[in-house]
C-alpha positions as CSV (number, residue, x, y, z in Angstrom):
1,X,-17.0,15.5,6.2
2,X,-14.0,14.9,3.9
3,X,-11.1,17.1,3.8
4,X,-8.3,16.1,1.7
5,X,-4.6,18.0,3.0
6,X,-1.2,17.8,1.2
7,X,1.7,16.8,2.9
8,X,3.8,18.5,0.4
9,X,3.5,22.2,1.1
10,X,0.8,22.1,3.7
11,X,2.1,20.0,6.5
12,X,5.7,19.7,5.2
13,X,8.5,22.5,4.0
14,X,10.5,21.5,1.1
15,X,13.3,20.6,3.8
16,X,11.2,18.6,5.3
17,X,10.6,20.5,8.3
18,X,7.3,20.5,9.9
19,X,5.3,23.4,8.3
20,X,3.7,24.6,12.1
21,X,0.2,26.5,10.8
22,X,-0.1,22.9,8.6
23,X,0.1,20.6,11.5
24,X,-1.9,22.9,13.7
25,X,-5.2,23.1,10.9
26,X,-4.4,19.2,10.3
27,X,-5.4,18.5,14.2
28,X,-8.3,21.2,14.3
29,X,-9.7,20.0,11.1
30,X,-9.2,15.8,12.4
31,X,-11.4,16.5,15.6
32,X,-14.7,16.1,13.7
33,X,-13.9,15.1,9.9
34,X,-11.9,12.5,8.2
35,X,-8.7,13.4,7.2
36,X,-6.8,12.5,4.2
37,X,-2.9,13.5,3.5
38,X,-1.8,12.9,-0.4
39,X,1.9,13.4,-1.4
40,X,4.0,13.0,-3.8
41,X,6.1,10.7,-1.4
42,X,6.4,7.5,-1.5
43,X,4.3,5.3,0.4
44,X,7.5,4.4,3.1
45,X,8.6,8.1,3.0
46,X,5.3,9.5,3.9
47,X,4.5,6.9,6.9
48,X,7.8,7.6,8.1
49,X,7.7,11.6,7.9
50,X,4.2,11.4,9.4
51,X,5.2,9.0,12.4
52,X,8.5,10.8,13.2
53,X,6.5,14.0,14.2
54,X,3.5,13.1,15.8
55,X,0.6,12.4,13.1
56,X,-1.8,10.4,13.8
57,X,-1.2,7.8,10.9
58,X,-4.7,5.3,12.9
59,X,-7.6,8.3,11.8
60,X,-5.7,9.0,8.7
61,X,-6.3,8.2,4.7
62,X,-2.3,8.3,3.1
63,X,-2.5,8.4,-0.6
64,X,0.4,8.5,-2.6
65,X,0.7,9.5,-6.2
66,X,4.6,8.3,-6.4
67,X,4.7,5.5,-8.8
């Protein structure tokens, strides 16, 4: 299955802090299903945020809608 997650509320407080119920339905809901995060980040920003606390970026579809 296909589950599409947003970083922006979901896995990410608008401080940027690591929203803790996000990350934890992002890993449960990655064991058996293709995961894709969209943002309104940029590309960079995104990658960065993802990489700097612990998601998995390899089993991960990133779209941005930042133009």
């Amino acid at each position: 299955m296909n589950i599409l997650v947003a970083l922006d509320g979901v896995l990410s407080s608008e401080s940027g802090e690591p929203i803790r119920a996000g990350v934890q339905l992002y890993y449960a809901l990655n064991i058996n299903n293709r995961v894709a995060i969209m943002t309104k980040r940029t590309q960079e920003d995104a990658k960065q945020w993802l990489m700097s606390h612990g998601i998995d970026r390899k089993s991960t579809r990133l779209n941005s809608s930042h133009t």
